[in-house]
MARBA-3410 file (N, C-alpha, C, O; in Angstrom, 1 decimal):
213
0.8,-1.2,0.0,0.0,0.0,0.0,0.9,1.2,0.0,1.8,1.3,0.8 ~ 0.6,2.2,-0.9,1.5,3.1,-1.3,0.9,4.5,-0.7,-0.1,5.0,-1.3 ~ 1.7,5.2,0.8,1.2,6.0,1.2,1.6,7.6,0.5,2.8,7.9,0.2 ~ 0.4,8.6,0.4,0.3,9.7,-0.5,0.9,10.4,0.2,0.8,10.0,1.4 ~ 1.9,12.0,-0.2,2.7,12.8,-0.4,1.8,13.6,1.2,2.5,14.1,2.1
0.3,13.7,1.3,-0.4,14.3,1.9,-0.3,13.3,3.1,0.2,13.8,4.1 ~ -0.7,11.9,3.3,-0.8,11.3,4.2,0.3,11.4,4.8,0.2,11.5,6.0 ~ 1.7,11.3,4.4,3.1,11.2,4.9,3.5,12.3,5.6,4.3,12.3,6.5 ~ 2.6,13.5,5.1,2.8,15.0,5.8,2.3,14.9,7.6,3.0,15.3,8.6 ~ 0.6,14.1,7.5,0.2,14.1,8.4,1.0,13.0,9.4,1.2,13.2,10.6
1.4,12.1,9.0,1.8,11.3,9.6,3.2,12.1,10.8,3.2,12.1,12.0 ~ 4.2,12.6,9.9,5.1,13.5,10.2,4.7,14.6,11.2,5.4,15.2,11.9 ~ 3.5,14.7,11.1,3.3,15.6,11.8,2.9,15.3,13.5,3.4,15.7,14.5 ~ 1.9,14.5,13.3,1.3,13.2,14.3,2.6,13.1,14.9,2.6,13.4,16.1 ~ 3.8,12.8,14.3,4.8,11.8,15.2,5.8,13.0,16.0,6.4,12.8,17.1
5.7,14.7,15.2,6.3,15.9,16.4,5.4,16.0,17.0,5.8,16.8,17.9 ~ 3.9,15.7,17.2,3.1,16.5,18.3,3.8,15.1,19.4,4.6,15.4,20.3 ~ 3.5,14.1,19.3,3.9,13.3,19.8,5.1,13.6,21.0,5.1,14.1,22.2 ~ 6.1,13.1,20.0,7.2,13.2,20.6,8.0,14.5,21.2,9.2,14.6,21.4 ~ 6.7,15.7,21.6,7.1,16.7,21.7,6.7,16.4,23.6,7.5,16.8,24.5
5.9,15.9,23.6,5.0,15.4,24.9,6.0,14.7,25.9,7.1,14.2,25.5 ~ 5.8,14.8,27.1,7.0,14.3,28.0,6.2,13.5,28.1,5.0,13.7,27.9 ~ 6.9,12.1,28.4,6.6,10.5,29.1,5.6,10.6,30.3,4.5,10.0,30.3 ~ 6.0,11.4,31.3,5.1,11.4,32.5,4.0,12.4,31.8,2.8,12.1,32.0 ~ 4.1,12.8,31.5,2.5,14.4,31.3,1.3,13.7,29.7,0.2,14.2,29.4
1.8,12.5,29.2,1.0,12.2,28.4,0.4,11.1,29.0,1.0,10.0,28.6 ~ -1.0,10.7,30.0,-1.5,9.4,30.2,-2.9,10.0,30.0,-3.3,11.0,29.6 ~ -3.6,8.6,30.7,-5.1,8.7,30.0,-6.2,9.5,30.7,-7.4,9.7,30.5 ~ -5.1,9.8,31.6,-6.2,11.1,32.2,-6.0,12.8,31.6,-6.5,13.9,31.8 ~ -5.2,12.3,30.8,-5.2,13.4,30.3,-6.6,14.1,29.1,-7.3,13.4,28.4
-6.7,15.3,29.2,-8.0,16.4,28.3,-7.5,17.0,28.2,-6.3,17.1,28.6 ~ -8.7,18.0,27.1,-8.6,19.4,26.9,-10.3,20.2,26.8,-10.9,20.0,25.8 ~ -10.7,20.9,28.0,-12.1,21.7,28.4,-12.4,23.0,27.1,-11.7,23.8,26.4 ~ -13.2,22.8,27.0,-13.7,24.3,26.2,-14.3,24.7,26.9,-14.8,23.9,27.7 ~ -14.7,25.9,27.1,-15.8,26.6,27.8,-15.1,28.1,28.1,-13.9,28.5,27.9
-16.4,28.7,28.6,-16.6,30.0,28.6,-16.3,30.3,30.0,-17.2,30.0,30.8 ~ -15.4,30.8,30.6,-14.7,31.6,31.9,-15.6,32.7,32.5,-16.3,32.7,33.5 ~ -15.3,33.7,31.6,-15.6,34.7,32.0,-16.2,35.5,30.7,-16.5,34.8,29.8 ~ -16.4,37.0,30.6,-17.2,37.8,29.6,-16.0,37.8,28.5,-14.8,38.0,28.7 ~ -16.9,37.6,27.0,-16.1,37.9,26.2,-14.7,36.7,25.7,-14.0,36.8,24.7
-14.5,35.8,26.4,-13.3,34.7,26.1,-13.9,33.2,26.1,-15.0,32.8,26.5 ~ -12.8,32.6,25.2,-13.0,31.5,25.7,-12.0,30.4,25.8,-11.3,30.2,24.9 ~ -11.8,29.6,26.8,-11.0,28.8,27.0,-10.7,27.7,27.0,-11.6,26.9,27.4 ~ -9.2,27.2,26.6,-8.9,25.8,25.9,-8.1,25.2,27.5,-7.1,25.9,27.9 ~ -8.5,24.4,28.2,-7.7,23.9,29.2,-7.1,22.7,29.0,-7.9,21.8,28.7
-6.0,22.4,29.1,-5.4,20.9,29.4,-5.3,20.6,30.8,-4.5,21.1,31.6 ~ -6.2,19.6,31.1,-5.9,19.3,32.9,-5.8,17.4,32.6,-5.9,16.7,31.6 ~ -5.6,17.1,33.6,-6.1,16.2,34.0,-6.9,15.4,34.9,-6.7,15.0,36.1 ~ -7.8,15.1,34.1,-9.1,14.6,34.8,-9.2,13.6,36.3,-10.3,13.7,37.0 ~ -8.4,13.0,36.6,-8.4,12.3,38.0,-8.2,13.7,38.8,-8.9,13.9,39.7
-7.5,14.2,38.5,-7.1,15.8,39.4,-8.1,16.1,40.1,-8.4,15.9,41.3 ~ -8.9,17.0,38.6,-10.6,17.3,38.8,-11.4,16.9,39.4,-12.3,17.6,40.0 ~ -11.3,15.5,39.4,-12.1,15.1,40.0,-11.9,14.9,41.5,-12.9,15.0,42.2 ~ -10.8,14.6,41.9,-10.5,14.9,43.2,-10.6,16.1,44.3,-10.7,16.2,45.5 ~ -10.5,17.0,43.2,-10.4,18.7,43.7,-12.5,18.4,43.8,-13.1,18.0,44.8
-12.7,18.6,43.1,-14.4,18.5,43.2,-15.1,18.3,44.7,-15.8,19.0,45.4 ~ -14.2,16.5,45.0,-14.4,15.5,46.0,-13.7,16.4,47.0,-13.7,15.7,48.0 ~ -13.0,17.5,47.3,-12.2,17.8,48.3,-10.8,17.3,49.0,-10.2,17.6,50.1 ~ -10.6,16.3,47.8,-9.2,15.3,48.2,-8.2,16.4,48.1,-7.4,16.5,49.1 ~ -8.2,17.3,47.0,-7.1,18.1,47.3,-7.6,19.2,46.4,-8.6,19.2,45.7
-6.3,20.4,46.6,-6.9,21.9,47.0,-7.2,22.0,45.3,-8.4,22.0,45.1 ~ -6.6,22.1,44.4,-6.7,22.5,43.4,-6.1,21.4,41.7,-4.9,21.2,41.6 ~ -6.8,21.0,40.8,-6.4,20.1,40.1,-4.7,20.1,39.0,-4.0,21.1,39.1 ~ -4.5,19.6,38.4,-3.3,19.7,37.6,-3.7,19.9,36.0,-4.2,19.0,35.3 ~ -3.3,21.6,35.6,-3.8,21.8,34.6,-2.3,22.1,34.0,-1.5,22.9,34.5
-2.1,21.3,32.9,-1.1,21.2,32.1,-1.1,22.4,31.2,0.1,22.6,30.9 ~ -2.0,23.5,30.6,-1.5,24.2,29.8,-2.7,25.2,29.5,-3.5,24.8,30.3 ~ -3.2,26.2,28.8,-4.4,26.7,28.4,-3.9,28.2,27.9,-3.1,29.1,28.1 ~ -5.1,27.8,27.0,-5.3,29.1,26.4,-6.8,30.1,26.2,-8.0,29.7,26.2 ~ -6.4,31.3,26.0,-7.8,32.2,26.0,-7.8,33.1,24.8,-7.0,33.9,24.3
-9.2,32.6,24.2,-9.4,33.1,22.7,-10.3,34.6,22.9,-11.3,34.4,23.6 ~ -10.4,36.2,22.4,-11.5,36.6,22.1,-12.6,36.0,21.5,-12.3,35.3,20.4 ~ -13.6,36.1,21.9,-14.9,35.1,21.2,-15.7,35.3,20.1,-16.7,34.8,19.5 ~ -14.8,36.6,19.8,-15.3,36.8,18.3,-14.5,36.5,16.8,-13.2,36.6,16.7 ~ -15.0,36.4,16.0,-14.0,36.4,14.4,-14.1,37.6,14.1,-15.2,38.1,14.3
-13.0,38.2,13.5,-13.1,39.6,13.1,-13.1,39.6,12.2,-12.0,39.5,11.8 ~ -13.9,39.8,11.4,-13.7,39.9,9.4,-12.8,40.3,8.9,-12.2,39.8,7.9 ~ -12.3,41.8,9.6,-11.4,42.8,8.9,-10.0,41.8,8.9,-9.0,42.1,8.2 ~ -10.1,40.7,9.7,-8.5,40.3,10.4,-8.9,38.7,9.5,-9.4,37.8,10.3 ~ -8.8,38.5,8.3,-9.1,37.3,8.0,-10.1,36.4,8.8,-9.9,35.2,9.0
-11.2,36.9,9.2,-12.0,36.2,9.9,-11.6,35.6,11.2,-12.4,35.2,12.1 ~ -10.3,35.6,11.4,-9.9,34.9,12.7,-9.9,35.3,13.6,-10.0,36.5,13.7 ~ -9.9,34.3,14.8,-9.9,35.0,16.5,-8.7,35.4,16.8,-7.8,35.1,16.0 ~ -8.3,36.3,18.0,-7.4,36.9,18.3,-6.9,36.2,19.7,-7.5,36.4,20.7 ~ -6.1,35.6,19.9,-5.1,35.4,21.0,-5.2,35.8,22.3,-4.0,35.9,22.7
-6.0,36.2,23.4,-5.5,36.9,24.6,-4.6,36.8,25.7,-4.1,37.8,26.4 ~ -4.3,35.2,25.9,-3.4,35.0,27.0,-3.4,33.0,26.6,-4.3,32.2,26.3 ~ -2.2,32.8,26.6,-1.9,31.6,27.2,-0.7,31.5,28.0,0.0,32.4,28.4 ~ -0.3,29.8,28.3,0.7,29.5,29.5,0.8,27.9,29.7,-0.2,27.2,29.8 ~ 2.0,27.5,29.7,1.9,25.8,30.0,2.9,25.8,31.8,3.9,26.3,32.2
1.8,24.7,32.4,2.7,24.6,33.4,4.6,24.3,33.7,5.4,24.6,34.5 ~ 4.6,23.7,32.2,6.1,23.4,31.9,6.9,23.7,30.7,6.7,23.3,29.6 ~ 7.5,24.3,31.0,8.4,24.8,29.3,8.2,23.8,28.1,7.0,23.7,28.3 ~ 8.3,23.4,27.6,8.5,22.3,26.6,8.1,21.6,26.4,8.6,20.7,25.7 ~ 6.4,21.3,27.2,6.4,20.1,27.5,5.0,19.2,26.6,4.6,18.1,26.9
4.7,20.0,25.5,4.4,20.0,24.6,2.2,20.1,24.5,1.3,19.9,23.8 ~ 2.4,20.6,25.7,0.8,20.7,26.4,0.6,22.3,25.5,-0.4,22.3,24.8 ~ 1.1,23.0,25.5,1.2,24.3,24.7,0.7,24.2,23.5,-0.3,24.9,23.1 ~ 1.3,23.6,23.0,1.3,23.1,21.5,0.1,22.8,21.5,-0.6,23.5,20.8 ~ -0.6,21.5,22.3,-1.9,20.7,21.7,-3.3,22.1,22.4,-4.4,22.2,21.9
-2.9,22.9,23.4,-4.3,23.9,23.3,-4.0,24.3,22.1,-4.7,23.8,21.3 ~ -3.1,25.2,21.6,-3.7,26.0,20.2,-3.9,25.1,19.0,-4.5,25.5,17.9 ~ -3.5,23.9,19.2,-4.1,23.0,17.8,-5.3,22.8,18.2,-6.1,23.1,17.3 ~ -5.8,22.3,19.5,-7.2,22.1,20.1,-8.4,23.8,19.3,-9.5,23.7,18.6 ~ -7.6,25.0,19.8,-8.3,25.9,19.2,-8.5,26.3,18.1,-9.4,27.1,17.9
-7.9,25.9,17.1,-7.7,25.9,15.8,-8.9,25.1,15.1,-9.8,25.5,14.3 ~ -8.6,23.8,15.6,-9.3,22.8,15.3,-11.3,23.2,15.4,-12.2,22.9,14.6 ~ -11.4,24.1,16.9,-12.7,24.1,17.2,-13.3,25.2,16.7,-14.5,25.1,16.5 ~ -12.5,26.7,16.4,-12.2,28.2,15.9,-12.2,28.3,14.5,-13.1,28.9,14.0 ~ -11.2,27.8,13.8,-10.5,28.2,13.1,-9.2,29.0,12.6,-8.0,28.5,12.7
-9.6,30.0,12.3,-7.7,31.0,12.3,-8.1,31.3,13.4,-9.2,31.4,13.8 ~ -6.6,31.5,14.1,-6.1,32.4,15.2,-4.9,33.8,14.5,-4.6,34.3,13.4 ~ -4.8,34.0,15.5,-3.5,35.4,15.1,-3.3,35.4,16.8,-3.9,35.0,17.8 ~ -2.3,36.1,16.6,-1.0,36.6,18.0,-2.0,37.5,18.4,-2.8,37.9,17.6 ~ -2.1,38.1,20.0,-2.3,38.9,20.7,-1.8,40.6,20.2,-0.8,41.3,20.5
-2.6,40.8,19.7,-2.0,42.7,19.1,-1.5,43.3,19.9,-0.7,44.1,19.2 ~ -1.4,43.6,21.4,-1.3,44.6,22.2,0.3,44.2,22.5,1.2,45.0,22.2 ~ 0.6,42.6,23.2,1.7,42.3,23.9,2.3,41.0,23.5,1.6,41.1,22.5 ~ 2.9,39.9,23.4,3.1,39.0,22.6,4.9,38.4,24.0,6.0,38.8,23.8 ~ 4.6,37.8,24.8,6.0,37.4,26.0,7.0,36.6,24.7,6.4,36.5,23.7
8.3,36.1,24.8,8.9,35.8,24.3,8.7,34.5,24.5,9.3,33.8,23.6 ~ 8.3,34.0,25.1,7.5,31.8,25.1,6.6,31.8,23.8,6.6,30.9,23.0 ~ 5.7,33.0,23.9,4.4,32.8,23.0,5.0,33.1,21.7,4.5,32.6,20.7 ~ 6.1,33.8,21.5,6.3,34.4,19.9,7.4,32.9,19.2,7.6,32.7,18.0 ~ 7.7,32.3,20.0,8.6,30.9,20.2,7.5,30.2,19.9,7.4,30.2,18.7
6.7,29.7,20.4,5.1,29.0,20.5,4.6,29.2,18.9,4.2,28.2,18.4 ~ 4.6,30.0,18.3,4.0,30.7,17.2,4.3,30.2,15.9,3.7,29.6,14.9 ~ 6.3,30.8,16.4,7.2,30.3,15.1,7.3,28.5,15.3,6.8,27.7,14.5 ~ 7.9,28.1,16.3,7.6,26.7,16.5,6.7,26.0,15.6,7.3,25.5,14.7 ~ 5.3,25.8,15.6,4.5,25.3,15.2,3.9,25.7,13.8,3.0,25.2,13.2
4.8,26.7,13.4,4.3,27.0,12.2,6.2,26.4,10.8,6.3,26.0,9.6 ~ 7.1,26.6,11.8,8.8,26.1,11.2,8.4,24.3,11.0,9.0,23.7,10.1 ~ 7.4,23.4,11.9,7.3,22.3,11.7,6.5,21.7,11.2,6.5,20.5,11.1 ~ 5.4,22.7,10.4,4.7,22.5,9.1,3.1,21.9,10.0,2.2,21.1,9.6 ~ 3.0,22.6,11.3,1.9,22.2,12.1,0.7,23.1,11.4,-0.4,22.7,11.0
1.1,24.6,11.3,0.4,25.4,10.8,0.7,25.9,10.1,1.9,25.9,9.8 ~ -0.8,26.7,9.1,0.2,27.4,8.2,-0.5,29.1,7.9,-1.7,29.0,7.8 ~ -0.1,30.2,7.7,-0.2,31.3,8.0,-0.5,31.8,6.6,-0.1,31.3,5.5 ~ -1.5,33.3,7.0,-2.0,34.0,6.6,-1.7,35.6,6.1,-2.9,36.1,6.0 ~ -1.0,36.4,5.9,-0.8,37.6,6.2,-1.9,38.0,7.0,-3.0,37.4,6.9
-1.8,39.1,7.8,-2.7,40.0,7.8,-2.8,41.5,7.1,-1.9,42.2,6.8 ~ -4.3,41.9,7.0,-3.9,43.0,6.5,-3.4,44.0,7.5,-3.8,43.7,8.7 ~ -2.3,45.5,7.4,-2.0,46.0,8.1,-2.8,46.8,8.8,-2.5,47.2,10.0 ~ -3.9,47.3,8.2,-5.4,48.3,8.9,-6.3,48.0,8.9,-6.9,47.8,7.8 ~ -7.2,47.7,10.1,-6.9,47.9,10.9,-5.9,46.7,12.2,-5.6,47.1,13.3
-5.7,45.2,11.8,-5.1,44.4,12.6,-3.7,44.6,12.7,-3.1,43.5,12.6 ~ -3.0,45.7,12.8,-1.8,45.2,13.1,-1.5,46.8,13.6,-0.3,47.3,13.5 ~ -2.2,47.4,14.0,-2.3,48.7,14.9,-1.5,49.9,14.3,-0.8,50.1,13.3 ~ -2.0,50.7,15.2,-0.8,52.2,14.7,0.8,51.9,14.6,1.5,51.1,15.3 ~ 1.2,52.6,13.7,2.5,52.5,13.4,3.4,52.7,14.4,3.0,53.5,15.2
4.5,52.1,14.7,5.4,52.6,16.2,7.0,52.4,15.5,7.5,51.3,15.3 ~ 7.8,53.9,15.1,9.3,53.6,14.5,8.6,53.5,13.2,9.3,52.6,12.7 ~ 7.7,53.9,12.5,7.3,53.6,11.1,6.8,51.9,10.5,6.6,51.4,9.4 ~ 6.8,51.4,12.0,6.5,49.8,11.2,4.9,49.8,12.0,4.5,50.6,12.8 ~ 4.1,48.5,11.2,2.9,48.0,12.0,3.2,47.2,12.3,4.2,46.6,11.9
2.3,46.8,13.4,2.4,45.2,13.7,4.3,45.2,14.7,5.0,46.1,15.2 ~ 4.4,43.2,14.7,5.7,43.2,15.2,6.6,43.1,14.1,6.4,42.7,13.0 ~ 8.2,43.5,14.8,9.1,43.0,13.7,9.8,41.7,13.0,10.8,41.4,12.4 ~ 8.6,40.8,13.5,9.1,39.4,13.1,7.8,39.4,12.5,6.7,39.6,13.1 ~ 8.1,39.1,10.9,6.7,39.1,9.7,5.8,37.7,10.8,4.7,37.7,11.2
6.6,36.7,10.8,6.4,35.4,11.5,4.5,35.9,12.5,3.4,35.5,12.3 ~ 5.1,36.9,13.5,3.7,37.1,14.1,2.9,37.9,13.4,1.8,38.1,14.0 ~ 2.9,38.5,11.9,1.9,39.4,12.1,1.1,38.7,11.1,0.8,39.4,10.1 ~ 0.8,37.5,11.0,0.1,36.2,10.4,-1.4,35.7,11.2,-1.5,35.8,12.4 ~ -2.6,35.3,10.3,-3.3,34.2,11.5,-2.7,32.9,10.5,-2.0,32.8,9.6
-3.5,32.0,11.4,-2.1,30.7,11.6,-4.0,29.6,11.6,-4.9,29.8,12.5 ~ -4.1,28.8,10.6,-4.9,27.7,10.6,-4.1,26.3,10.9,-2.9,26.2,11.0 ~ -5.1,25.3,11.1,-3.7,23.6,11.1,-3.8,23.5,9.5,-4.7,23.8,8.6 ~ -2.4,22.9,9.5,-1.8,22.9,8.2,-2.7,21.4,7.4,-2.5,21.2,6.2 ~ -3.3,20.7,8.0,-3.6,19.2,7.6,-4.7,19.3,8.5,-5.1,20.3,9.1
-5.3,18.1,8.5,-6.6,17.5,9.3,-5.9,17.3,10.8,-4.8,16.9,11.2 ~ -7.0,18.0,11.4,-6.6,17.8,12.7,-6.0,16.6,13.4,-6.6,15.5,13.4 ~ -4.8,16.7,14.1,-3.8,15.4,14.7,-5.0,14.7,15.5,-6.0,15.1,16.1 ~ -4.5,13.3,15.4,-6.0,12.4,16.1,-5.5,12.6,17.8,-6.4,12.4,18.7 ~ -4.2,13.0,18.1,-4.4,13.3,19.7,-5.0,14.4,19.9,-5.4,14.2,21.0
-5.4,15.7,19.4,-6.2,16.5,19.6,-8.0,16.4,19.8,-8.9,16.7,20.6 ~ -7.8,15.9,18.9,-8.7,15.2,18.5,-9.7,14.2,19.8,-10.8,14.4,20.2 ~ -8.6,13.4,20.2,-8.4,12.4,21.4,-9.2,13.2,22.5,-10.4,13.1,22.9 ~ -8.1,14.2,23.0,-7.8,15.2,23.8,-9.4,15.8,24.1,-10.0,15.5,25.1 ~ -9.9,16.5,23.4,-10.7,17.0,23.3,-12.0,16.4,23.6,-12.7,16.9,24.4
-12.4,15.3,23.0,-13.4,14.0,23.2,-13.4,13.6,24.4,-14.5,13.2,24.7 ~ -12.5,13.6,25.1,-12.1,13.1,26.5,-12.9,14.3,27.1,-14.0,14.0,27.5 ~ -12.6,15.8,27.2,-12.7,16.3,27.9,-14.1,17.0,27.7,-14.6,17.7,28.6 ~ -14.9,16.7,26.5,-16.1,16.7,26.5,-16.7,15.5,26.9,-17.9,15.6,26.6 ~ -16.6,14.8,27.2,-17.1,13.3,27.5,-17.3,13.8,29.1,-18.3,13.8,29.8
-16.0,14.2,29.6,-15.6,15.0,31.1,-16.6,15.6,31.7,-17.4,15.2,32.5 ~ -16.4,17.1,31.0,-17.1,18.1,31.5,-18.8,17.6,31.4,-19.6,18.0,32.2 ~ -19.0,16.5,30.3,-20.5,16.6,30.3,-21.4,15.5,31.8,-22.5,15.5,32.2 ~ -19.9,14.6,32.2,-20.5,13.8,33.6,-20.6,14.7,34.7,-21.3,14.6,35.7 ~ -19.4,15.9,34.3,-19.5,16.7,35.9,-20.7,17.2,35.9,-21.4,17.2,36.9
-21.2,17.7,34.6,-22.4,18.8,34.6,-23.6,17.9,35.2,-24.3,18.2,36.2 ~ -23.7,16.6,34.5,-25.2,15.5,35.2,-24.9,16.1,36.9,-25.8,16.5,37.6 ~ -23.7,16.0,37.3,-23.6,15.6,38.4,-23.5,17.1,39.6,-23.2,17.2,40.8 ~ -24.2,18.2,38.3,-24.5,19.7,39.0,-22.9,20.8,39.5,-22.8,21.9,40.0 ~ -21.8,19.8,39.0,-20.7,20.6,39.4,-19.8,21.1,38.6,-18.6,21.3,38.9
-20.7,21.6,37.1,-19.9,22.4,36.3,-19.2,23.1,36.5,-18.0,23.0,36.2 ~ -19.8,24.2,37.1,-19.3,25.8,37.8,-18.1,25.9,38.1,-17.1,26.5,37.7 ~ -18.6,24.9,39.3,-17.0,24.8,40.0,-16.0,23.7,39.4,-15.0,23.5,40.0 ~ -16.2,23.2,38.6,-14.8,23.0,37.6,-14.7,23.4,37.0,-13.8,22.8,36.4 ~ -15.1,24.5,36.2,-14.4,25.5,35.4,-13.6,26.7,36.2,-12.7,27.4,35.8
-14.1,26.7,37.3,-13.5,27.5,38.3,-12.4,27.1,38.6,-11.4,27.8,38.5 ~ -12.5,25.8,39.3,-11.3,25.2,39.1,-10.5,25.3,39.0,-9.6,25.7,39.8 ~ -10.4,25.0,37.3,-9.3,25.0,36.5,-8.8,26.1,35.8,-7.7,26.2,35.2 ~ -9.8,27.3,35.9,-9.4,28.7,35.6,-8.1,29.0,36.7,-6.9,29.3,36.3 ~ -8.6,28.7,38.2,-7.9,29.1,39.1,-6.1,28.5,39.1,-5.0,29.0,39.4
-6.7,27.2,38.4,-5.1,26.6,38.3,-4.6,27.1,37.2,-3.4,26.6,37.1 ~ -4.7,27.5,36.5,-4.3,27.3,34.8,-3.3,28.7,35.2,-3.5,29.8,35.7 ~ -1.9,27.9,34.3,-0.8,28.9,34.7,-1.2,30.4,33.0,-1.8,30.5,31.9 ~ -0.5,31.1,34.1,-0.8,32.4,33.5,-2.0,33.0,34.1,-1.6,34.1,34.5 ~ -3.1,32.9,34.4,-4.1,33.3,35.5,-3.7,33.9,36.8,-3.0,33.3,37.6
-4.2,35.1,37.1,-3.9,35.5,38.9,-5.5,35.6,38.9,-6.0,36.3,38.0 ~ -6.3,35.0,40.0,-7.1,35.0,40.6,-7.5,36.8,41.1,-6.8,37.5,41.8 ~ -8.5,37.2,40.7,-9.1,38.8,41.1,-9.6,38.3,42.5,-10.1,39.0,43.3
END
């Protein structure tokens, strides 16, 4: 059986999300939550589920959320129809939980683009990463109005790389995929069981990059 030019891409691709994953942080408790936080966002969580559910039961104080991200909730036309970026954060550098929320959002969204206002030096790394390994693949934007007033005569940042939205390059990776299914399968037992609220609370509360108001 003679595999196509396209299937070999995905495959390739499948095997860096993979092997991007540490040994301990990829098991079968592992998700990824969608849902709505707070006004105006929405958020992709990686936890894991035995955690949650412990935290729920009062076994312990707060669950183990591996990575997340927060989308504006709207598509903006002007900006290639895509969502805008607000904040993400993985508990561990490298540890490839980063990676699977924005494929997760991509997957559920569509385009994304970089955060217009501020962009930390993890996330512009996060950006080019996944787009150098043929994960994603990018869009210009236009300069007016998504890429702001001019600052030193330029828009936007000075690495062309961010001033892109960014779709997945292939059909979405089947661990995302995975990921995701799990954590709707998840959130929909907690809900029978009347304790949605407070696991999205939860895991807002844990999810690195978050300070609690």
């Amino acid at each position: 059986m003679r595999i196509t030019g396209r299937e070999l891409r995905q495959i390739i691709r499948e095997t860096l999300i993979r092997e991007e994953l540490t040994a301990s942080s990829l098991t079968d408790a592992g998700a990824i939550a969608v849902f709505e936080p707070f006004d105006s966002h929405i958020a992709f969580v990686a936890y894991d589920r035995d955690s949650l559910d412990a935290a729920l039961a009062g076994e312990v104080k707060k669950p183990t959320v591996h990575a997340a991200l927060y989308v504006y909730d709207w598509r903006d036309p002007q900006c290639n129809s895509a969502y805008q970026v607000s904040l993400s954060g993985a508990a561990t550098p490298r540890s490839g939980w980063g990676t699977l929320v924005y494929l997760a959002a991509m997957d559920q969204l569509g385009a994304l683009y970089p955060d217009r206002h501020s962009l930390s030096p993890s996330a512009q790394a996060a950006w080019k990463s996944m787009a150098r390994r043929g994960l994603i693949t990018g869009t210009p934007l236009p300069p007016h109005p998504c890429l702001g007033d001019p600052v030193d005569g330029i828009r936007g940042y000075r690495d062309a790389d961010l001033n892109m939205s960014y779709s997945l390059a292939g059909p979405t990776p089947a661990l995302v995929t995975d990921l995701l299914q799990r954590g709707g399968d998840h959130m929909a037992y907690i809900a029978a069981n009347g304790d949605l609220e407070d696991a999205h609370r939860l895991l807002i509360w844990a999810a690195p990059g978050y300070t609690p108001q």
